[in-house]
N, C-alpha and C positions, 0 to 999 in steps of 0.2 A: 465420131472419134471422141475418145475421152482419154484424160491423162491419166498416170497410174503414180500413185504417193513416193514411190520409189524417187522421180522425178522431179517433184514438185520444187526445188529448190532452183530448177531452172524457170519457173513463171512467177517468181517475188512479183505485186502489183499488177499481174495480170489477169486475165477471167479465165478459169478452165472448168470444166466438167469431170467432175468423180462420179465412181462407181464402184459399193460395196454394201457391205451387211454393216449394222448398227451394233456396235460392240459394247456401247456404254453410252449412259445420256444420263444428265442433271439439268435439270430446271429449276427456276423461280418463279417463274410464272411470266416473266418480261425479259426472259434474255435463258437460251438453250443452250448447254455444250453439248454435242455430237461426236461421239469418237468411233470412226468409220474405217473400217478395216477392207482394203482388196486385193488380199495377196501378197503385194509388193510392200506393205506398209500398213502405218497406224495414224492416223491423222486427228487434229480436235478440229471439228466444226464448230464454229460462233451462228448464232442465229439470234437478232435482237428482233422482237415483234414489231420492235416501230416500223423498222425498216425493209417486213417482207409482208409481201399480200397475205390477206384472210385466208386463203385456202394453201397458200404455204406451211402457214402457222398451225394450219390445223391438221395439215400433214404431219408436223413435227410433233405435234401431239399425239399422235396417233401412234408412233411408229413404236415399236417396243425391239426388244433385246434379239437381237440375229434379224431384224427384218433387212428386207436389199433394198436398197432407194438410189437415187443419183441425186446431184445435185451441182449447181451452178452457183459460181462467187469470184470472190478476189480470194487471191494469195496475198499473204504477211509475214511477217516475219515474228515472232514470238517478241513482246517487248521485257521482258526478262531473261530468256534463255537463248544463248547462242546458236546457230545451228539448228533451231526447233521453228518451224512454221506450223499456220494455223488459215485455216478460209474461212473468212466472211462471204457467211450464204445470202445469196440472192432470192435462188428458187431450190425447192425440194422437192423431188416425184417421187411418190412410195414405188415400188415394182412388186414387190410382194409384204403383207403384213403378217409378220410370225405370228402364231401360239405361241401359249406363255413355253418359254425354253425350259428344260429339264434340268439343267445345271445352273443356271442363275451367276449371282455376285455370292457367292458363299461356300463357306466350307463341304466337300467330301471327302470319302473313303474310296480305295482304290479301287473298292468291288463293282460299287456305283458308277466310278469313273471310267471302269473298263467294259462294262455292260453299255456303256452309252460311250464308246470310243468312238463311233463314228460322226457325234458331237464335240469330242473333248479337244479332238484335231484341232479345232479352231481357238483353242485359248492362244492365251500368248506364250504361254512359255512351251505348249508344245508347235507351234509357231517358228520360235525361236529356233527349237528344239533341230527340226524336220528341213529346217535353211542352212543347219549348221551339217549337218546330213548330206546334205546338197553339192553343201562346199568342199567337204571331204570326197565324195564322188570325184567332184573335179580336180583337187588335186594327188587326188590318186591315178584317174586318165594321164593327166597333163605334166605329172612327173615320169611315168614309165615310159612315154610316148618319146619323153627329152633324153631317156635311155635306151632307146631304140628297141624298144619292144614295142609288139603286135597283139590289139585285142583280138580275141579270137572266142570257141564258145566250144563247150562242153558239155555231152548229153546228162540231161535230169533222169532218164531212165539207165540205169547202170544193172552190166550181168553181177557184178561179183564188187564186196568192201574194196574201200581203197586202205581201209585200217578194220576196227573192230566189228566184226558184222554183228552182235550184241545190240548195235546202237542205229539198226538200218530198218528202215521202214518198206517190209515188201510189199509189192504189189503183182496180183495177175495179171499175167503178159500173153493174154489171148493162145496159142497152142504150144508155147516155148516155156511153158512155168511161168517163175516167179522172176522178175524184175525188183531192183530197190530203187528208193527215189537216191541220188548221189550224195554223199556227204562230202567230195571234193571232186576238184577236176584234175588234179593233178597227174594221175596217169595219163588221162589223155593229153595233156601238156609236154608230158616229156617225150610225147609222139610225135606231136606237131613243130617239136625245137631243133627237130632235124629238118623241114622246110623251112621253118620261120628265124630260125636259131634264135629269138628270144619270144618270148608270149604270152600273155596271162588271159583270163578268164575273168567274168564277175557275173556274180548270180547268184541263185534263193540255191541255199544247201538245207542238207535235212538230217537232222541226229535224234532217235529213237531213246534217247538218252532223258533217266525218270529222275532229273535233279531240279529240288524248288529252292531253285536259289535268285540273287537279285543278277545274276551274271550270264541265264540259261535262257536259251529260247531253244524250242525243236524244230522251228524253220528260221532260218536269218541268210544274210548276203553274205559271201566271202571273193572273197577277189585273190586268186592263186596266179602267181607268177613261175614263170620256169626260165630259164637261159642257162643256153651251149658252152661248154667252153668256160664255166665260171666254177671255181672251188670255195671252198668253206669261207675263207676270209672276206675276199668280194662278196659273196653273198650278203654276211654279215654289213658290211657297207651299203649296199643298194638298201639294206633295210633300214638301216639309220639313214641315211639320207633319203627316201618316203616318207618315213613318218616327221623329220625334219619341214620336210616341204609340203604336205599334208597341215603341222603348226603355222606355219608362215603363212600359208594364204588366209588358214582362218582367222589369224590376229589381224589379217591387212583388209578385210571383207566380212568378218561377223561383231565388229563393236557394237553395233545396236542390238544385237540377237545375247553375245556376252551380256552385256545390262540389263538385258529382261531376265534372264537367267539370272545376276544378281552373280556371276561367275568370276572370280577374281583369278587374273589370268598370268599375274607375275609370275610362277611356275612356269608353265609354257614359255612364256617369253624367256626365260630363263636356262632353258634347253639347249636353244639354238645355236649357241656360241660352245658350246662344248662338245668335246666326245661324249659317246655313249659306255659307260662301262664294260668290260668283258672280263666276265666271273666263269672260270670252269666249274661244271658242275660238283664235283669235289670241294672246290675252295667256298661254294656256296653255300655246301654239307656244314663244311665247318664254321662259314661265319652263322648261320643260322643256332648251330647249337651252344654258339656262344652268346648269341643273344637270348638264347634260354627255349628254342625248341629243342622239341623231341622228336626230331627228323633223325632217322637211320639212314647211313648210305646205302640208294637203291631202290630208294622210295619217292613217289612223284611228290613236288612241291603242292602242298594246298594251298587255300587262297589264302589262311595265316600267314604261311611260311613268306608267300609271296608278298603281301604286303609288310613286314617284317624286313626281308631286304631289303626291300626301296624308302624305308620311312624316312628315312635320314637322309635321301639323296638328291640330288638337284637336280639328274638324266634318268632315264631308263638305263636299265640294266639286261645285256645278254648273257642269259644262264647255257654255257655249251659246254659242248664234249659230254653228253650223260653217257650212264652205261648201256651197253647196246641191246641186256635183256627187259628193258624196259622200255623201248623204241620202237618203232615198226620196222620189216624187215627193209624196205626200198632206202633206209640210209646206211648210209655208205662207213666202212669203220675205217677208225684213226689209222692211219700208217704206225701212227708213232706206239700205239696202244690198241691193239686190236679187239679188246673188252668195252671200248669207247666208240661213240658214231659221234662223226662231223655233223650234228645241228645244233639249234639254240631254236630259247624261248625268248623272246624280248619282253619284258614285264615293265610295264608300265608304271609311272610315279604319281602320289597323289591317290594310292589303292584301283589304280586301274585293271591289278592283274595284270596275264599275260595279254598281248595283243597282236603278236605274229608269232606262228613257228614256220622254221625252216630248217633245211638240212641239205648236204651234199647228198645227191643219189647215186645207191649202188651200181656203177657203170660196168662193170664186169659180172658175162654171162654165169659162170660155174659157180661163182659166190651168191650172186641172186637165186639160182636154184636153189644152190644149198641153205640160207635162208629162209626162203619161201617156205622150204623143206621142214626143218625147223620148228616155226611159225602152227605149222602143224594145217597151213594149206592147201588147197585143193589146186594140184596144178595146172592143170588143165584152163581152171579159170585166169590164171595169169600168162596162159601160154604166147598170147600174142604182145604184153607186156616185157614179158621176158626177150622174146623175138627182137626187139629193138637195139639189146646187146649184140647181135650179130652182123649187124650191117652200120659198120662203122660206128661204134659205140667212144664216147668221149664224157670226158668230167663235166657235168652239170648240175646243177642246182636249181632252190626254186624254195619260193615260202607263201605260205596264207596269211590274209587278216582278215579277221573278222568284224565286216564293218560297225555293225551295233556296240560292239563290244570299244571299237575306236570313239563314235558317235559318245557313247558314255563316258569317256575318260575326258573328249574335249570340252562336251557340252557340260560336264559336273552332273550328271542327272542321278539320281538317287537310283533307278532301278534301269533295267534293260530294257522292261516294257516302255518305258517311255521314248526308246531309240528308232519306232519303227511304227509307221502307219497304225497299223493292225498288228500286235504279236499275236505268235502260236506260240502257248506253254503246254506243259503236261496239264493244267487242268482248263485249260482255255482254249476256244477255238473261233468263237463266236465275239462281236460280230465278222 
């Protein structure tokens, strides 16, 4: 058995056994710092020659950058830094000695750094990065769950778009044609919310989509939620209060991940305590063009426009009621304004963009046809879609987030690719 750094603050003065890779090392020739990485943490290892046998010391010599070794000592408490321990080693056993590493203590390029991703994993900040990730996971589970929703799962081979088929990746489907990989789950969601009456999904979606930007991946996680019985303004609510409790865990569980990140997080924290704005798409139109775009009503917002709203705000901002020829057919239109559909974009502060959309869906049969219709779809592919108006159809809703896309706005990271193990972009696939 061996103890894991995450821990360590429960053995001050006693002897435990680590295990990890060598992350960094300075010598003088009489006394070694070791800083040993396993997962759970980053620790400095002290090694003074006097004090460890010949064939320790020549371990520790030996060991170079990413090798794994274990080792034996006391715990201490940092005599400077609060809260910061350190082990004084006893013994050192190499388990594997690296070659020289391909990334080193030095500057690169991201071309170099994504070519060797499956190196780059282990620095610190994408470390940081890939915990905060983690975290969000969890408080995404563990807030829908306290809402009585139901995970549930959604197939990756899909017949027909759920929105632009432009942007679907087909695939041969052995004697039935063409299959696309899913770009949501969402139809099948609002199949399942008549058993489950609430439910969401999480999984790798897929968008065919040729944009090189810092905000685009064409595979990433999305987690779609749907529930019975819920109209535009609840909806609205459930989403600010996710991405609410989503910030709260990570401020209560990633301060050592924030500090490597170097992420100043008074924003966030700053959220918490207020509502979330709610801008109709209109009054958006026009604060926008007051602050000096050239946004026309009826046009989608770009990522200027969007950061632009939010520079000056201390919440996120829901942009709703857009016009409805600019929407997909499955939302649902205003009562009050029948040229409007009941969704929102929730945009994000601090240039995060958008990070959830959602909408009421159209719960009545003849209007979903004639939509569909419209739309200039194939009906037949949404036939059993459609079918679900029929047998006892009711007001429901339901919204996506795109996890990376969140991943980025909490951790601060400069690009998308750094939100996710391995990205897939349009020019990237490998490794």
């Amino acid at each position: 058995m061996h103890t894991h750094i995450k821990d360590i603050s429960a053995y001050v003065s006693k002897e435990v056994t680590l295990k990890g890779w060598l992350h960094n090392k300075r010598s003088s020739g009489k006394i070694a710092f070791l800083e040993i990485r396993d997962g759970s943490g980053f620790l400095q290892i002290i090694v003074n020659k006097s004090d460890v046998d010949e064939a320790t010391w020549g371990t520790v010599e030996a060991l170079t950058q990413e090798s794994s070794f274990s080792v034996i000592g006391e715990v201490s408490s940092h005599p400077k830094k609060e809260g910061v321990f350190e082990l004084q080693a006893r013994t050192v056993h190499a388990i594997h000695i690296a070659t020289e590493y391909p990334i080193g203590n030095k500057d690169h390029g991201p071309d170099f750094l994504m070519n060797h991703r499956h190196l780059w994993v282990r620095s610190k900040k994408q470390w940081a990065t890939l915990r905060i990730r983690d975290v969000i996971e969890t408080a995404i589970h563990d807030y829908l769950h306290s809402e009585a929703f139901v995970r549930t799962d959604s197939p990756i081979f899909t017949p027909s778009a759920c929105e632009d088929t432009t942007e679907l990746f087909p695939v041969p489907y052995f004697d039935l044609g063409e299959a696309y990989l899913s770009q949501s789950g969402q139809l099948y969601l609002e199949a399942v919310i008549a058993g489950l009456g609430r439910c969401y999904d999480f999984g790798p979606v897929f968008r065919a989509e040729k944009s090189v930007t810092r905000r685009h991946l064409t595979e990433f996680w999305m987690m779609d939620a749907e529930a019975a019985f819920v109209e535009h303004d609840e909806n609205m609510d459930t989403q600010e209060g996710l991405v609410k409790a989503i910030v709260k865990m990570c401020l209560e569980r990633c301060q050592v991940e924030f500090s490597i990140l170097e992420r100043d997080t008074s924003a966030l924290q700053g959220l918490l305590e207020k509502p979330f704005e709610r801008l109709m798409y209109k009054d958006a139109i026009t604060r926008l063009q007051s602050l000096g775009s050239d946004i026309k009503f009826g046009e989608d917002l770009g990522n200027d426009d969007e950061g632009l709203l939010t520079k000056e705000s201390p919440v996120p901002v829901f942009i709703h009621k857009w016009p409805k020829d600019i929407k997909p057919f499955y939302m649902k239109r205003d009562a009050e304004d029948e040229t409007l559909v009941c969704n929102n974009d929730l945009i994000g502060i601090e240039g995060a963009g958008e990070i959830i959309g959602g909408s009421q869906r159209e719960d009545d049969y003849d209007v979903l046809m004639a939509r569909i219709k419209e739309d200039g779809l194939e009906i037949e592919d949404y036939a059993w879609y459609s079918e679900l108006r029929k047998y006892g159809s009711v007001p429901h809703s339901g919204f996506g987030l795109g996890l990376e896309r969140m991943v980025r706005w909490i951790a601060g990271s400069a690009h998308i690719r750094e939100t996710i193990p391995f990205p897939r972009l349009v020019n990237r696939i490998r490794p």
